[in-house]
C-alpha positions as MATLAB code, in Angstrom:
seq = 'XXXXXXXXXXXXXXXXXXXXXXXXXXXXXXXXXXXXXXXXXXXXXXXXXXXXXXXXXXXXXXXXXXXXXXXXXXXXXXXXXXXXXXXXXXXXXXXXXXXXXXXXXXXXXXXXXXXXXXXXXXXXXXXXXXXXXXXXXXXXXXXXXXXXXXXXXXXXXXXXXXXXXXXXXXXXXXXXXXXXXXXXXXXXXXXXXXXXXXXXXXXXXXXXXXXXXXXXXXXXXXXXXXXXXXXXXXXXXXXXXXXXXXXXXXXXXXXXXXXXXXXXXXXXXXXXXXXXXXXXXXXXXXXXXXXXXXXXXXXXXXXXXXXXXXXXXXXXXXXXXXXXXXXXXXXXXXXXXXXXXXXXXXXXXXXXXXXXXXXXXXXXXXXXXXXXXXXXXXXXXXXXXXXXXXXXXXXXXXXXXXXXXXXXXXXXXXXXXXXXXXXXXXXXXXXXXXXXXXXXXXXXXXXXXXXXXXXXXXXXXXXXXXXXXXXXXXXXXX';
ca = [
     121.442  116.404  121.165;
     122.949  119.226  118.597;
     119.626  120.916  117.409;
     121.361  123.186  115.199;
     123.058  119.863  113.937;
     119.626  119.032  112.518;
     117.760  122.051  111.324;
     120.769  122.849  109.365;
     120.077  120.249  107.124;
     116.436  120.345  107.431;
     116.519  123.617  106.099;
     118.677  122.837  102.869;
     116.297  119.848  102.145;
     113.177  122.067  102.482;
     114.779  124.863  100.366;
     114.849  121.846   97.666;
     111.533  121.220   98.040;
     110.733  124.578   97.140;
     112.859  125.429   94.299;
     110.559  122.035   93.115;
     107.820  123.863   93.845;
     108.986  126.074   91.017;
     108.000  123.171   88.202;
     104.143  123.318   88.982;
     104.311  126.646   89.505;
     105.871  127.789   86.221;
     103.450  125.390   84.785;
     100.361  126.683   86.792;
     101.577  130.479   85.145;
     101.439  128.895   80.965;
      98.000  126.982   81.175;
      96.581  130.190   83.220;
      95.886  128.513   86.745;
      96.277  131.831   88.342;
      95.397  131.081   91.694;
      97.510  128.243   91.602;
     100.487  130.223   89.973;
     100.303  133.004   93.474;
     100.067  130.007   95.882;
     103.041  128.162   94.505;
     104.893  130.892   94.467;
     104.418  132.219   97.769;
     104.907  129.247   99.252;
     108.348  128.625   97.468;
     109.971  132.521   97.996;
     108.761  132.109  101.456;
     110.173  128.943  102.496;
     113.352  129.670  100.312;
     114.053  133.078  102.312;
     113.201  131.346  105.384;
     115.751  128.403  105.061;
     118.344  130.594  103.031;
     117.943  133.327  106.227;
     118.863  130.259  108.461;
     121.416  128.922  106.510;
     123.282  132.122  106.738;
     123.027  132.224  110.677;
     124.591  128.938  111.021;
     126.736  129.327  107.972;
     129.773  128.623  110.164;
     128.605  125.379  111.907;
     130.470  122.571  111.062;
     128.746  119.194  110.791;
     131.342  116.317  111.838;
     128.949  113.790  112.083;
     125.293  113.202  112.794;
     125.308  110.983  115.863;
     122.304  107.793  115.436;
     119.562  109.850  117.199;
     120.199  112.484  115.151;
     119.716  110.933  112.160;
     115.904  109.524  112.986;
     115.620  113.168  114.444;
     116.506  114.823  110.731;
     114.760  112.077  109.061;
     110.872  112.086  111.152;
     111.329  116.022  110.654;
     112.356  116.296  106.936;
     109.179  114.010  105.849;
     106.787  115.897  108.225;
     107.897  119.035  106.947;
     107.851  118.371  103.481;
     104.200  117.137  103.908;
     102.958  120.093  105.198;
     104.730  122.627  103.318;
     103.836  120.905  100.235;
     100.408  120.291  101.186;
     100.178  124.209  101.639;
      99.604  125.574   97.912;
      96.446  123.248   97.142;
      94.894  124.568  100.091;
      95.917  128.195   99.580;
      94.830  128.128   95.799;
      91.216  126.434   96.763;
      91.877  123.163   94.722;
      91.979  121.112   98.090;
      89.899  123.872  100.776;
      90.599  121.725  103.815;
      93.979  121.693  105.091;
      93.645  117.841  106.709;
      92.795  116.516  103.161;
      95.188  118.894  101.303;
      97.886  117.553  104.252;
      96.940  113.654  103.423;
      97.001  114.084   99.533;
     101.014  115.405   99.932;
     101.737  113.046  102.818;
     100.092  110.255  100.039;
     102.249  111.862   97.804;
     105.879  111.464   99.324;
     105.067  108.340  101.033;
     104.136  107.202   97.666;
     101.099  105.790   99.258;
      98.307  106.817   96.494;
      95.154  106.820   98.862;
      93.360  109.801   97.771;
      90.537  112.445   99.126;
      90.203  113.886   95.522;
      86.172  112.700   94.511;
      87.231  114.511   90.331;
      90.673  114.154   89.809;
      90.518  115.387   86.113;
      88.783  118.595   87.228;
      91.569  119.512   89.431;
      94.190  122.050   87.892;
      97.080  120.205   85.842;
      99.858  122.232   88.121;
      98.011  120.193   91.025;
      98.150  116.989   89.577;
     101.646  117.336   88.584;
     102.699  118.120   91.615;
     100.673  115.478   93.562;
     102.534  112.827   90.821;
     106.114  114.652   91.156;
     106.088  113.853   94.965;
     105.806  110.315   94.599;
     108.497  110.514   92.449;
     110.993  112.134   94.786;
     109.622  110.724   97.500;
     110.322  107.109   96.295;
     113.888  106.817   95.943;
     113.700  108.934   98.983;
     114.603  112.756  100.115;
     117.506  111.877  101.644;
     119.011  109.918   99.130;
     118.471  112.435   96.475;
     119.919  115.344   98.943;
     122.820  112.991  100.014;
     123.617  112.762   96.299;
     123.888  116.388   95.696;
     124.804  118.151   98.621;
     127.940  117.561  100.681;
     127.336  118.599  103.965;
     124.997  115.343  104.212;
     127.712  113.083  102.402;
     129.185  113.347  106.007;
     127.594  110.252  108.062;
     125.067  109.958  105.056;
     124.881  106.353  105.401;
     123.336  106.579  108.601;
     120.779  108.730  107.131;
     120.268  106.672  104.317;
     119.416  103.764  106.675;
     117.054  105.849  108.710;
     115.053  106.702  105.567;
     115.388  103.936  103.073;
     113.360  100.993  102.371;
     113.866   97.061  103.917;
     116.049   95.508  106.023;
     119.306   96.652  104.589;
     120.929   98.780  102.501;
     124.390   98.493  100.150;
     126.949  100.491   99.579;
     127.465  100.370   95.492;
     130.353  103.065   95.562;
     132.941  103.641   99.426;
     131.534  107.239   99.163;
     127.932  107.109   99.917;
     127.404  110.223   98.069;
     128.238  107.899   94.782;
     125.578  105.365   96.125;
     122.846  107.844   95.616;
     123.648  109.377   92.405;
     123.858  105.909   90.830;
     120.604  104.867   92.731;
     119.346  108.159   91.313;
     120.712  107.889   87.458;
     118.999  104.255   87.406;
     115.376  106.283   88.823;
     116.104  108.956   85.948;
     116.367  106.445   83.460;
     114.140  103.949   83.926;
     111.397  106.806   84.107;
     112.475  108.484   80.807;
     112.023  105.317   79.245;
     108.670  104.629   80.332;
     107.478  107.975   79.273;
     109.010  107.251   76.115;
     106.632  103.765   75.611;
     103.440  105.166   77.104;
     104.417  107.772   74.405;
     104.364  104.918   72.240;
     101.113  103.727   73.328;
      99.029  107.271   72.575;
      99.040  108.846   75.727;
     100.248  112.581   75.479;
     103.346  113.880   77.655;
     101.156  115.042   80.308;
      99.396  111.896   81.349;
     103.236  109.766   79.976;
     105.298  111.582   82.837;
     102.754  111.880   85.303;
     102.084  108.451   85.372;
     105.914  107.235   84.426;
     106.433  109.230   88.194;
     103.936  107.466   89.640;
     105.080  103.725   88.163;
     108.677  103.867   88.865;
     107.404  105.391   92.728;
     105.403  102.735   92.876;
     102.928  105.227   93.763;
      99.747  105.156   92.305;
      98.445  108.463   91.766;
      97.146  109.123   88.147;
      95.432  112.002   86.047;
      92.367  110.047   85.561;
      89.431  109.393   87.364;
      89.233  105.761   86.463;
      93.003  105.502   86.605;
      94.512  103.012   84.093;
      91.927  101.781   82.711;
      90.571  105.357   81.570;
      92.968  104.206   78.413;
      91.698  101.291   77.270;
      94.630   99.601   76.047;
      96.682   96.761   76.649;
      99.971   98.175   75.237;
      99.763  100.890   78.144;
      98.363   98.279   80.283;
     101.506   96.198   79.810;
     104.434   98.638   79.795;
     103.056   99.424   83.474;
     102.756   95.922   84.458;
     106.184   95.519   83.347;
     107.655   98.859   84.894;
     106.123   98.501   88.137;
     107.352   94.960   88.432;
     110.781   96.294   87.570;
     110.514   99.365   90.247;
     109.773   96.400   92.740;
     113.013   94.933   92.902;
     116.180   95.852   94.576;
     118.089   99.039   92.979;
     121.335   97.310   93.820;
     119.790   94.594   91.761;
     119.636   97.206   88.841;
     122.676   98.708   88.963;
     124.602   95.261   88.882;
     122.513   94.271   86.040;
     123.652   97.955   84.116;
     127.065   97.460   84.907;
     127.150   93.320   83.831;
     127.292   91.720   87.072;
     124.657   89.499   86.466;
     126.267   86.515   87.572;
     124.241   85.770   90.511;
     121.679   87.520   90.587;
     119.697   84.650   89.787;
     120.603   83.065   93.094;
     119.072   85.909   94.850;
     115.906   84.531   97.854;
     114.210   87.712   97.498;
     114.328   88.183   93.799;
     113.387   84.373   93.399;
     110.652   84.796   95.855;
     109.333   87.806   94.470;
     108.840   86.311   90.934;
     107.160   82.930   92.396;
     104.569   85.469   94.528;
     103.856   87.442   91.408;
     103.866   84.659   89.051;
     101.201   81.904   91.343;
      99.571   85.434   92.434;
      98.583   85.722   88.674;
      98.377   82.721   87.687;
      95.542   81.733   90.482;
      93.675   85.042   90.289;
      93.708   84.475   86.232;
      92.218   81.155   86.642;
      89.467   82.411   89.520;
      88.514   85.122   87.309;
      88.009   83.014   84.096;
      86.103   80.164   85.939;
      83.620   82.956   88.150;
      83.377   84.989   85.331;
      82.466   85.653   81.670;
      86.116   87.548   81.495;
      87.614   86.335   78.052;
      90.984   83.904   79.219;
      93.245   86.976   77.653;
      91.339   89.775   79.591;
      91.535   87.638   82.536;
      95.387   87.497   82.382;
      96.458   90.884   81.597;
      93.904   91.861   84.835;
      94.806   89.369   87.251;
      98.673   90.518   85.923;
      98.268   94.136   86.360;
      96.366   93.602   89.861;
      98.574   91.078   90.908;
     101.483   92.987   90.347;
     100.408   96.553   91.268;
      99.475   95.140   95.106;
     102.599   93.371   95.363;
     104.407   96.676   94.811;
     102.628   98.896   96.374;
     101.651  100.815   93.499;
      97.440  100.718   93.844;
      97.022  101.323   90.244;
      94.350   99.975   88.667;
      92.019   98.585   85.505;
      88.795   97.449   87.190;
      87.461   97.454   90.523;
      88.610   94.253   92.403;
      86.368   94.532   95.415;
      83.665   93.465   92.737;
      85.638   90.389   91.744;
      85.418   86.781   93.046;
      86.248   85.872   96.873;
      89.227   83.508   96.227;
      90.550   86.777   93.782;
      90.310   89.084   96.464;
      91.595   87.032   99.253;
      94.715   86.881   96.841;
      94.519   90.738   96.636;
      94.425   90.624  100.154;
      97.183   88.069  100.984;
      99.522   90.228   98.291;
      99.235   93.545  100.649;
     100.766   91.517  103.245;
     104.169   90.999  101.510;
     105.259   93.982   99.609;
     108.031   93.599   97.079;
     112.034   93.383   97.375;
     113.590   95.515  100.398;
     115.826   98.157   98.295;
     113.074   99.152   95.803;
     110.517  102.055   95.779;
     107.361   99.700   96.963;
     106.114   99.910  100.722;
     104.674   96.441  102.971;
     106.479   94.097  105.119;
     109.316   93.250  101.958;
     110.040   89.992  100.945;
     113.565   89.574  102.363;
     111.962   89.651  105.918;
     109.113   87.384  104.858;
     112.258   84.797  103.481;
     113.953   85.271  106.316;
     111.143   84.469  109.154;
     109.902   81.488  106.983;
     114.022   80.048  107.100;
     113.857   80.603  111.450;
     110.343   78.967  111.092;
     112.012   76.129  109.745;
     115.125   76.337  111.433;
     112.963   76.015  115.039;
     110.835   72.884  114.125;
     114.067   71.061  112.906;
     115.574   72.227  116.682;
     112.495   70.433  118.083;
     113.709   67.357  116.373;
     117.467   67.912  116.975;
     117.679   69.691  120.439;
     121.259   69.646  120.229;
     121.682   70.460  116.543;
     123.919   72.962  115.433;
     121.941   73.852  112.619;
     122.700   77.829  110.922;
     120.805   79.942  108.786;
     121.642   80.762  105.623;
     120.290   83.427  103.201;
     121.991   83.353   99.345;
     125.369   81.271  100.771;
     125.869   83.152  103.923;
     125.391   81.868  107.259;
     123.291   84.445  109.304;
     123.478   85.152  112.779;
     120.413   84.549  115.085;
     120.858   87.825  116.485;
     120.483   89.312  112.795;
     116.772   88.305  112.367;
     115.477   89.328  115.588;
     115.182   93.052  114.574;
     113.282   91.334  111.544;
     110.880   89.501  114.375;
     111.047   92.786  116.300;
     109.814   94.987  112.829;
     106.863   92.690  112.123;
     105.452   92.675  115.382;
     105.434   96.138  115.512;
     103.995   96.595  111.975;
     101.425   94.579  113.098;
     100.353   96.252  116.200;
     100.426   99.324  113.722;
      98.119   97.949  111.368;
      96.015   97.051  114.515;
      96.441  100.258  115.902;
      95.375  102.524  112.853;
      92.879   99.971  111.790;
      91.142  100.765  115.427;
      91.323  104.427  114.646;
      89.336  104.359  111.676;
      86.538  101.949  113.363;
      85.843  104.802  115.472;
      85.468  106.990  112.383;
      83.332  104.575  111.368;
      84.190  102.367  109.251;
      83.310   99.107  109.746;
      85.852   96.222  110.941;
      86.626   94.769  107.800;
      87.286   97.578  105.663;
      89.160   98.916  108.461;
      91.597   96.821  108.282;
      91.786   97.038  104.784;
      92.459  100.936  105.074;
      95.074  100.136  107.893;
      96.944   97.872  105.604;
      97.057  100.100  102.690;
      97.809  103.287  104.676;
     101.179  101.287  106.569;
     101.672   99.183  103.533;
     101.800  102.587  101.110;
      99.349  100.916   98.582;
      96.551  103.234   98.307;
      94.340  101.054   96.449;
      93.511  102.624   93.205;
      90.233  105.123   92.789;
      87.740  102.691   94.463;
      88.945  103.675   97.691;
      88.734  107.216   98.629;
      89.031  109.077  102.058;
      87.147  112.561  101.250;
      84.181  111.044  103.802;
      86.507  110.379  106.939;
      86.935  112.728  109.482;
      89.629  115.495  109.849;
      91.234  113.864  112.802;
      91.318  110.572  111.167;
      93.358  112.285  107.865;
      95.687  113.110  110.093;
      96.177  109.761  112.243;
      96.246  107.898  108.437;
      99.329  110.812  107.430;
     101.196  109.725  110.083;
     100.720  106.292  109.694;
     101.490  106.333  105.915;
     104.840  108.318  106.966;
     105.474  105.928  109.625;
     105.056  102.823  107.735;
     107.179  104.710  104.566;
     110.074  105.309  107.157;
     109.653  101.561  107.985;
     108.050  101.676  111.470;
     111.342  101.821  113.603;
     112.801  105.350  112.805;
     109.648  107.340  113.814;
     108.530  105.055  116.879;
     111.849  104.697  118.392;
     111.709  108.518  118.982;
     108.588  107.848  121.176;
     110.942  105.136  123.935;
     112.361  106.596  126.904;
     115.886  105.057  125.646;
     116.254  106.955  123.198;
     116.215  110.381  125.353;
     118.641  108.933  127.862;
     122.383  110.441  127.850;
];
């Protein structure tokens, strides 16, 4: 394996990171966040000397072609790097004073995750909360996808990194250079965020709170500037313009792009996208009918709650209006049965994705009628194409493991006591990337349980097979 290979690029994706860093930190140095101001900086010159001083040593390696290994190698490193060196100026400027919790809130961050260990978000510095917000948003399209879009030296064999990092099952080539893929997946991201700022404009909030919380939408994040998150506002039109734009965030980019450039002709057709709207839409439409039956909710209340819960579970995003662990059981077993799924494979949102979901519900199907019909011949098909047997195993393969994840993790934080139930909740947002919303916070647990719940929010981000198949003996073999 060609180390230098993959710290070459490591180092120009961390030198990235820190010329970010230079946003918050610039901001820190106008509103008078002083402390914050020294730690952002310091943190950004050093790590910028550090990978430009490397970048110069190796300046005349050439980089043909990262071989498969490789790739998870660069990929596992790049998102545990970026987590820590981002999680360094909160805990150097004393607005996060533990470095496990300062290491979570950034891994929460990138992953797009949105669990928090912040007990008064709006006392926290604005540079802070910026920056918290800013890595969901680069984090959710993905690192690698942004630094395959504008740098060269990973447009060589960048599809294979693109794989490693991006969401669901597979991904499309919308241009033959894969460098093109990324800067169109990245011009829809740009847009469809400066739009939403635009309407929460519209709907009173000031440009602060509008981009923070555009980031965190179109991330499918879930982080917000408010202690009470969305429904600090108080209004439907803001209420509305994020149900809509984290519903759009949750479906396939390719789906986007073929809708900006007309090719709309069947995407109508499409399982997952038709799947994903009958979820969200009986999702709703039950939890909207629980609530106003249980419930003094008025019908139109009811709706645009069960709507905006409904739809910021299914995506991942954790954002919320009220606190559904005091709603109805039938509601939250709903809630519950929506963390499950996760949205379209291809968009920013974490979970198991739909396509897969489709897909082991048509080899269900597929086995009964071979109970029937032992000697059937009778194929698979997904949107008019007959699919191989030996193309949903991996899918089998993925869930299982996800599973024994959730299991796993869930165990983890039993023995930091918490108790069975909610464990399993945590488990299932932390591998999911859901977060929750600001009724669930992890400032109580343990140190050593931060860390396990970073590392399973960056495993289940990286979609469970690129970090664990690092830990097989196969993959150390010649």
């Amino acid at each position: 394996m060609r180390l230098l290979s993959i710290f070459k690029p490591l180092a120009f994706i961390l030198l990235f990171i820190a010329f970010f860093m230079m946003i918050p930190c610039i901001m820190a140095l106008k509103m008078g966040e002083h402390a914050v101001f020294r730690a952002f900086l310091i943190v950004a010159c050093v790590t910028i000397a550090i990978s430009l001083a490397f970048i110069y040593a190796v300046r005349n390696l050439r980089i043909h072609r990262l071989a498969t290994r490789e790739s998870f190698i660069l990929v596992s490193l790049c998102w545990l790097s970026i987590s820590l060196v981002s999680a360094i100026p909160p805990y150097l400027s004393g607005a996060i004073p533990n470095f496990a919790s300062a290491f979570f809130e950034m891994t929460s961050g990138f992953s797009t995750t949105g669990a928090t260990i912040l007990t008064s978000i709006e006392t926290m510095p604005k540079s802070i909360l910026f920056w918290r917000c800013f890595a969901h948003w680069i984090g959710g399209m993905g690192i690698i996808v942004l630094a395959v879009a504008i740098m060269p030296i990973l447009g060589i064999g960048g599809m294979q990194l693109i794989k490693a990092e991006a969401p669901g099952p597979t991904v499309d080539k919308l241009s033959p250079r894969i460098s093109e893929t990324a800067k169109y997946l990245w011009g829809i991201y740009v847009g469809l965020t400066a739009i939403e700022i635009m309407l929460l404009r519209l709907g009173g909030m000031d440009y602060f709170d509008a981009i923070v919380h555009s980031f965190s939408t179109i991330a499918t994040g879930g982080f917000s500037s408010k202690d009470a998150s969305i429904a600090a506002y108080n209004s439907p039109f803001i209420e509305w313009i994020i149900i809509i734009f984290m519903f759009i965030s949750g479906i396939n980019f390719t789906v986007h792009y073929r809708i900006v450039i007309g090719k709309t002709v069947n995407i109508f057709k499409n399982s997952e996208l038709l799947a994903y709207f009958a979820i969200a839409i009986t999702a709703t439409a039950l939890i909207t009918l629980d609530l106003s039956i249980e419930t003094s909710r008025p019908v139109d209340l009811s709706i645009r709650q069960a709507a905006f819960h409904a739809t910021s579970i299914i995506t991942t995003t954790g954002f919320s209006t009220s606190n559904h662990n005091n709603w109805p059981f039938f509601s939250r077993f709903v809630i519950f049965l929506l963390m499950c799924t996760g949205a379209c494979s291809g968009s920013t949102s974490g979970g198991v994705k739909i396509i897969r979901i489709v897909l082991l519900f048509k080899l269900a199907v597929n086995e009964l009628k071979y109970l029937v019909h032992p000697k059937a011949v009778i194929p698979i098909f997904l949107d008019g194409k007959n699919l191989k047997k030996d193309m949903i195993y991996p899918i089998s393969a993925f869930v299982f493991l996800y599973v024994v994840l959730v299991l796993a993790t869930g165990s983890f934080c039993a023995i930091g006591g918490i108790n069975p139930d909610t464990a399993i909740t945590v488990a299932l947002s932390m591998v999911g990337n859901i977060g929750l919303g600001p009724f669930e916070n992890y400032a109580f647990t343990p140190d050593w349980l931060k860390w396990i719940l970073s590392f399973a929010m960056i495993i289940g981000r990286l979609e469970v097979f690129t970090v664990m198949v690092i830990f097989t003996r196969a993959f150390w073999k010649d």
